[in-house]
C-alpha positions as CSV (number, residue, x, y, z in Angstrom):
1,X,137.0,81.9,50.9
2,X,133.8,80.8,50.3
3,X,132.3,79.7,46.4
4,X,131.0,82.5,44.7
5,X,126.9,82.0,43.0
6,X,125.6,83.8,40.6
7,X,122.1,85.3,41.4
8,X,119.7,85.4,38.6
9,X,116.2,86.3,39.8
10,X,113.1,85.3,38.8
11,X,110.7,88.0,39.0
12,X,107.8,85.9,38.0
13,X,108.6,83.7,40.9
14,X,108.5,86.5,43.4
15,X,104.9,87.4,41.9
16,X,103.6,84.0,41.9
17,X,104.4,83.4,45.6
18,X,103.0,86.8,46.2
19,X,99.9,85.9,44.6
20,X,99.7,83.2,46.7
21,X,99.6,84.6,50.1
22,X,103.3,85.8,50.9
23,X,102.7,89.0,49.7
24,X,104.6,90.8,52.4
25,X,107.6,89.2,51.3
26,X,109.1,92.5,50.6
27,X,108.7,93.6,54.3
28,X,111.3,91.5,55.2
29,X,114.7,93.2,56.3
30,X,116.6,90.0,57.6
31,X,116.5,90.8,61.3
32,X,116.6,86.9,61.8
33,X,113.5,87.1,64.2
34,X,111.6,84.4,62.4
35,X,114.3,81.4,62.9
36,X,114.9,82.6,66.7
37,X,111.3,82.7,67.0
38,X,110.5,79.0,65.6
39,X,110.6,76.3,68.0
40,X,110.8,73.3,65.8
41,X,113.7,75.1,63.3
42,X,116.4,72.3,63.4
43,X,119.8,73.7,64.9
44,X,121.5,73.6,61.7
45,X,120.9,75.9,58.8
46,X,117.6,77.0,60.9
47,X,114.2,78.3,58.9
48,X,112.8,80.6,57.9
49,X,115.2,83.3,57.8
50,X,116.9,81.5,54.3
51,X,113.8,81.0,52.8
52,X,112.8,84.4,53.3
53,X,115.7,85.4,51.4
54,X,116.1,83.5,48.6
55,X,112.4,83.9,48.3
56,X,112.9,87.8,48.1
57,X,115.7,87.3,45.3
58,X,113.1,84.7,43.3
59,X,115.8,82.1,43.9
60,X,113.2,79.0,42.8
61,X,115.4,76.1,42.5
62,X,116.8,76.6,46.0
63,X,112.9,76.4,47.1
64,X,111.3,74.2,45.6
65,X,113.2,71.3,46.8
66,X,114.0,72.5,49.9
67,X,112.6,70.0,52.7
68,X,112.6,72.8,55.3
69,X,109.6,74.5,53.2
70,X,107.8,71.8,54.6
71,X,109.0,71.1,58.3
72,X,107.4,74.3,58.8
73,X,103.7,74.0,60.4
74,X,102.1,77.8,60.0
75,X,101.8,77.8,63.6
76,X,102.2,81.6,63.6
77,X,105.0,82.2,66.3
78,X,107.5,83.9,63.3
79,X,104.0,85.7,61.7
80,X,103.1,87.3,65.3
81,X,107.0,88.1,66.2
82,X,108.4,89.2,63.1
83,X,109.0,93.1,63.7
84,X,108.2,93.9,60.2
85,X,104.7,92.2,59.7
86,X,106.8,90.2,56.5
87,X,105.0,87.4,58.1
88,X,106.9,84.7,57.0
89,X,104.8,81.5,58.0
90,X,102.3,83.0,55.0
91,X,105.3,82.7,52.7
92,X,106.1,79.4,53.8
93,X,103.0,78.1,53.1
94,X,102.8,79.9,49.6
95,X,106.0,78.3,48.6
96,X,104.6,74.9,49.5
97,X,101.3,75.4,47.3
98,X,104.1,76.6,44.6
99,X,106.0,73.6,45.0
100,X,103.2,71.0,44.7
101,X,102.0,72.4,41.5
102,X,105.5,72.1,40.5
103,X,105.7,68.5,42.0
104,X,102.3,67.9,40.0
105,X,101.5,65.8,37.0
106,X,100.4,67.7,34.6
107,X,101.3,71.2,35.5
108,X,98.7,72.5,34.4
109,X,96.0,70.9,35.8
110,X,97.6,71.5,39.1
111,X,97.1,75.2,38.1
112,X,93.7,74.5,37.2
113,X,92.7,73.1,40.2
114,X,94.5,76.1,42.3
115,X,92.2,78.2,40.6
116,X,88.8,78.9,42.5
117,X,87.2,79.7,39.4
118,X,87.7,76.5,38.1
119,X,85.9,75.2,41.3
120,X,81.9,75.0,39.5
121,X,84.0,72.7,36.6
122,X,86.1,70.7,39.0
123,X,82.7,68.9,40.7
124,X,81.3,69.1,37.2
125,X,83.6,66.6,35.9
126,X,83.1,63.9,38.5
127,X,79.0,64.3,37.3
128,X,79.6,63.9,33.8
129,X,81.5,61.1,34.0
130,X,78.9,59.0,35.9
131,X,76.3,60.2,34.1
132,X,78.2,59.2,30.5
133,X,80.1,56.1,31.2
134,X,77.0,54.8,33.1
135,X,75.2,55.3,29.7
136,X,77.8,53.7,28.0
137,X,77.0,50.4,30.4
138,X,73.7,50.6,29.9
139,X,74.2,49.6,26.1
140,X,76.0,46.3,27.2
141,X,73.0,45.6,29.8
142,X,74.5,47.1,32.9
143,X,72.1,49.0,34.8
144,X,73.8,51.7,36.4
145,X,70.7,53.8,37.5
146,X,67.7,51.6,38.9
147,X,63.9,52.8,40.1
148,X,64.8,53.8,44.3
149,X,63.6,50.9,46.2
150,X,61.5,52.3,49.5
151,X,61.1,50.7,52.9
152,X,63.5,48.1,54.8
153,X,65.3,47.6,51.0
154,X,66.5,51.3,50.5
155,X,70.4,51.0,50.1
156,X,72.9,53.2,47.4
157,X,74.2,50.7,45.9
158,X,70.2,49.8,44.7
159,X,70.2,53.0,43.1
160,X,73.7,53.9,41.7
161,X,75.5,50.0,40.7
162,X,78.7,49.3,42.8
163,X,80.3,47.8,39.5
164,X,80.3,51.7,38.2
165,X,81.7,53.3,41.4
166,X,84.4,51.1,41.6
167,X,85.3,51.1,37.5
168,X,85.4,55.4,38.0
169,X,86.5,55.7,41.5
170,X,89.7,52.3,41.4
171,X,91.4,53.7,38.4
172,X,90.9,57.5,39.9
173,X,92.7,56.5,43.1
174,X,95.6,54.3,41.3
175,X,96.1,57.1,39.1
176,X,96.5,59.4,42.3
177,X,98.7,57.4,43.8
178,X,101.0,57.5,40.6
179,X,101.0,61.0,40.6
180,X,101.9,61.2,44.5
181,X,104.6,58.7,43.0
182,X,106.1,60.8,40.2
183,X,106.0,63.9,42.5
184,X,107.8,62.4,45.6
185,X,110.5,60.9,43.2
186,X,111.3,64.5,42.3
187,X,110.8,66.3,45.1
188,X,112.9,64.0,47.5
189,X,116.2,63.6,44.4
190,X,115.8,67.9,45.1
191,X,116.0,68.0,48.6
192,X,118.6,65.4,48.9
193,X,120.5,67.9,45.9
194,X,120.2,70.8,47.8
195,X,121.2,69.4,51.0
196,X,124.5,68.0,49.7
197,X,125.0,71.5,48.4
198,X,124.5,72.9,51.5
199,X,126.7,70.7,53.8
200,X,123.7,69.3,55.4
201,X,124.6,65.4,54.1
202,X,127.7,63.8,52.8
203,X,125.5,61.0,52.0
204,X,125.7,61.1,47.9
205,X,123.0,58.5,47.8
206,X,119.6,57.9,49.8
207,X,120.2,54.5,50.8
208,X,116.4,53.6,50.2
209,X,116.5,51.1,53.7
210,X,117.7,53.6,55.9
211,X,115.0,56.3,54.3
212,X,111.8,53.9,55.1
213,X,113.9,53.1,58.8
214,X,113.8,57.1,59.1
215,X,109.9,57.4,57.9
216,X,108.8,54.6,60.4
217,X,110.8,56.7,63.1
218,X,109.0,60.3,62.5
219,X,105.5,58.6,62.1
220,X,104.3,58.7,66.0
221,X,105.6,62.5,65.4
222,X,102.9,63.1,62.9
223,X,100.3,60.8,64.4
224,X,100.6,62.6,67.6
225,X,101.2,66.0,66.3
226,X,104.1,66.3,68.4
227,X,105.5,69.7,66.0
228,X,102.0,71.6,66.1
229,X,102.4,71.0,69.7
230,X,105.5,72.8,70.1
231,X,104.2,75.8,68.9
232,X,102.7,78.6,71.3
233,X,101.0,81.1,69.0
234,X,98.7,78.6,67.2
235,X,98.4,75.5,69.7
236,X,95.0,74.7,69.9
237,X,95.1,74.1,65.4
238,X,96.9,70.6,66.5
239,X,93.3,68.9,67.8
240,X,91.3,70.4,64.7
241,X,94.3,69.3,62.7
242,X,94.1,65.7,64.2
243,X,90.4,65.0,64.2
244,X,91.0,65.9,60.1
245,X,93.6,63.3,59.9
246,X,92.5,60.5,61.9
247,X,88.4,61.4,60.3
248,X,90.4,60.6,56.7
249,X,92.5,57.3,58.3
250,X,89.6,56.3,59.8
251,X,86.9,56.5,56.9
252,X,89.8,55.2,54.0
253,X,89.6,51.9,56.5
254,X,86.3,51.5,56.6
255,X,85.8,52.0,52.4
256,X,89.0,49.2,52.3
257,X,87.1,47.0,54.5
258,X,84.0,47.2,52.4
259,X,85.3,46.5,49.6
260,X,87.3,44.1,50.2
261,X,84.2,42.1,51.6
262,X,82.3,42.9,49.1
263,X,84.4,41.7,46.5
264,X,86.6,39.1,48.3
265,X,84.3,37.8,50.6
266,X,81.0,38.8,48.7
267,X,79.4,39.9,51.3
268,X,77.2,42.8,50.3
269,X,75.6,45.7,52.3
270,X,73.8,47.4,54.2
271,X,75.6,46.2,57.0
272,X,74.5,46.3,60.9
273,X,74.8,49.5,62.7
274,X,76.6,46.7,65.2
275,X,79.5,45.8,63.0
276,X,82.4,47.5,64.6
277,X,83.4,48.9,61.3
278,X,80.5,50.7,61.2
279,X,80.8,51.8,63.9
280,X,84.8,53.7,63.1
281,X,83.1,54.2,60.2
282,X,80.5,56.9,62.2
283,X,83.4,58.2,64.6
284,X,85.4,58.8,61.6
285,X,82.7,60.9,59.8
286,X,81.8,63.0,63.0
287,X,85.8,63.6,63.9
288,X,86.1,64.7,60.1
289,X,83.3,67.2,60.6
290,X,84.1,68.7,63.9
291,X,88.2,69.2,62.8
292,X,86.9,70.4,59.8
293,X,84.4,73.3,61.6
294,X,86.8,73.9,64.5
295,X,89.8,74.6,61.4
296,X,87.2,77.0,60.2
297,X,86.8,78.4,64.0
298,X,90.2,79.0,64.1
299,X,90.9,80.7,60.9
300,X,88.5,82.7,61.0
301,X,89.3,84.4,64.9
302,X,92.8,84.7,63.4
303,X,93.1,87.7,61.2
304,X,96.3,88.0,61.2
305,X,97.3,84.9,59.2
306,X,96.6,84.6,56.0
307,X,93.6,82.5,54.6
308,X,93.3,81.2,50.8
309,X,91.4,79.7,48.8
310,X,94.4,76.8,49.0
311,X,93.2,76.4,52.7
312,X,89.4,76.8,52.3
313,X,88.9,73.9,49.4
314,X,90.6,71.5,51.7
315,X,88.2,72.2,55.0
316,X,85.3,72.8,52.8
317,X,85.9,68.9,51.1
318,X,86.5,67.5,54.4
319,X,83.1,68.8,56.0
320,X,81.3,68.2,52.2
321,X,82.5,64.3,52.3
322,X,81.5,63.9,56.4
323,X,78.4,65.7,56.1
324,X,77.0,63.9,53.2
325,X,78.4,60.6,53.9
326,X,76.2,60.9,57.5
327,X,73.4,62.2,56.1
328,X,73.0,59.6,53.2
329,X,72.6,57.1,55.8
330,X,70.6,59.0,58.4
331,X,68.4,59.3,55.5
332,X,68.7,55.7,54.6
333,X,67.7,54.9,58.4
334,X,65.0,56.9,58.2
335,X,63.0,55.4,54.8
336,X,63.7,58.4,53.4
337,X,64.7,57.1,49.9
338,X,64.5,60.0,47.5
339,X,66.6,62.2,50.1
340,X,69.1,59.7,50.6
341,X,70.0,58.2,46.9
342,X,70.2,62.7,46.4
343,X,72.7,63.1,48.9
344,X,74.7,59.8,48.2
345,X,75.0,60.9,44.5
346,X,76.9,64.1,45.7
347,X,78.7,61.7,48.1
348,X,80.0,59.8,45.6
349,X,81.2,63.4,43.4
350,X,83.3,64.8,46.2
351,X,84.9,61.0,46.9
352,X,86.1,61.1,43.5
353,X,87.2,65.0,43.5
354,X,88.9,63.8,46.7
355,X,91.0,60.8,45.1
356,X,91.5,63.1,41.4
357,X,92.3,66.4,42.3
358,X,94.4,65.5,45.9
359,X,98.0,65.8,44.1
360,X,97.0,69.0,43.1
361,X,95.6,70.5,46.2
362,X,96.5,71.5,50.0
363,X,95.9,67.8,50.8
364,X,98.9,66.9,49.5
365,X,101.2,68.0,52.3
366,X,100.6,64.7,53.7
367,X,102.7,63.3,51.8
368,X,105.1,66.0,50.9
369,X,105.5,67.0,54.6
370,X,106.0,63.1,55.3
371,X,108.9,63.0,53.0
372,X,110.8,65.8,54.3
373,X,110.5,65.0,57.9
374,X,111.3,61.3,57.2
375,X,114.7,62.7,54.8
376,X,115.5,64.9,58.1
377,X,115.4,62.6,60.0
378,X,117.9,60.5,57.9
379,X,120.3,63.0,57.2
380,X,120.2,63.1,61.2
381,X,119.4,66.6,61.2
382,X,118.0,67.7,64.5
């Protein structure tokens, strides 16, 4: 016989993830379409058929933690098949947005941040702070703001010091990273709760070697995209999808790079258009705008998935931080001083927004989704 649970919804749950695109929730009627449908649903305990229902009964422990929230891609195959236009990949993908604000340190600025009326304070911030804690240098002689040089000398760093960049934008990105941190720690103890509880494991502990074996496994899976692949409805997302990723790899190597020889090796820009890591830097900026404007393509010829603000902050920061990273040295190339110091200013505002508010945002299925196909892939789920 099996164990008998004890139901208790949470209405508020069921309005939230309505609210946040799975609004036709209710349209499901269990017909099981959705986890025939999917292509990359493992065989065992297949999605999204039981996330569909506990979502209808606002079971939220059961979803939060539950990995298969996130081996889902939103390719659309369920959406376009489900008989009942419940379209379930939308659901999915409101129940991830629910579960990284839940994942999120503090709450409520994950909430915050979700909220596109906060957008006009959320690039504020970044502004005040350079603008007041370069003051605050000023008073012990540290020049953050100097007269634009012109000519063969024009370069940002002249204009904006590096020594305040680096004080905002180092602790910004540790500070991320800790967040990530706190988050995963969470989100992984849930899944690995929930799949003992539902006879996926017998594992009672994540032996932490064999986890990092299973992460290094599924990594050429999400390099190459090999899921969105798999997909029929929504194929052609996996090229946008991967000019994004590799524009982001690329560009976080080439700021490494720089500062590491600028601050190991003290060996300060501009550097030659020749240097090779100028060079992936440039590739990196172009592929970031092009996956970015093709995602937009894509979404917007599809009307029958669900677009939110969730999805448009992340494409709209990825073609903001290409666009005026290229132009601030097209500019720079060109003499044009004034034009260029502008646009590096607003370069350096969505860099920070990008390291700050990452944990919080759409952009955080990198590492979410990276953690639940690495723990699948431990529990030897297939």
């Amino acid at each position: 016989m099996a164990d008998a649970y004890l139901v208790e919804p949470d209405v508020g749950f069921i309005n939230e993830v309505a609210a946040l695109g799975g609004g036709d929730l209710k349209k499901c009627y269990q017909c099981a379409t959705c986890a025939v449908a999917c292509p990359i649903s493992p065989d065992s305990h297949p999605f999204p058929r039981k996330e569909m229902i506990a979502a209808s009964w606002g079971l939220k422990d059961k979803l939060v933690g539950d990995g298969d929230v996130w081996l889902c891609h939103n390719c659309g195959d369920c959406t376009t098949l489900c008989p009942r236009g419940a379209k379930p990949g939308d659901v999915l993908s409101a129940l991830r947005q629910y579960a990284i604000m839940e994942y999120a340190t503090p709450k409520k600025l994950a909430r915050f941040v979700s909220n596109p009326k906060n957008l006009p304070i959320l690039l504020a911030i970044p502004a005040v702070i350079f603008i007041v804690l370069g003051l605050v240098l000023r008073l012990f002689g540290v020049h953050w703001l100097n007269v634009p040089p012109v000519g063969d000398h024009i370069w940002q760093s002249h204009f904006i010091n590096n020594y305040l960049v680096d004080i905002i934008m180092v602790p910004t990105f540790n500070a991320a990273i800790i967040i990530f941190a706190l988050g995963l720690r969470r989100f992984i103890r849930d899944m690995h709760a929930n799949a003992l509880a539902g006879g996926l494991t017998d594992k009672k502990k994540i032996d932490p070697i064999g986890f990092v074996k299973a992460l290094v496994a599924v990594v050429p899976t999400i390099m190459l995209h090999s899921k969105f692949n798999e997909c029929s409805e929504n194929k052609d997302r996996a090229t946008a999808h991967m000019m994004v990723l590799f524009g982001f790899i690329g560009l976080f190597i080439v700021t490494a790079c720089f500062f590491i020889a600028d601050w190991v090796f003290y060996i300060e820009g501009p550097y030659s258009q020749l240097n090779p890591i100028k060079w992936l830097g440039n590739v990196a900026g172009i592929s970031l705008v092009i996956g970015a404007a093709l995602l937009i393509k894509n979404r917007l010829t599809r009307s029958d998935l669900m677009t939110t603000y969730w999805d448009w902050y992340l494409v709209g920061l990825a073609i903001a931080l290409g666009l005026t990273g290229m132009l601030t040295q097209m500019f720079r190339l060109a003499g044009m001083g004034g034009a260029s110091y502008f646009i590096y200013f607003f370069h350096l505002l969505f860099i920070w927004t990008l390291f700050a508010y990452t944990p919080f945002s759409k952009l955080g299925h990198i590492a979410y989704r990276t953690a639940a196909m690495a723990y699948n892939e431990y529990i030897g789920r297939k």
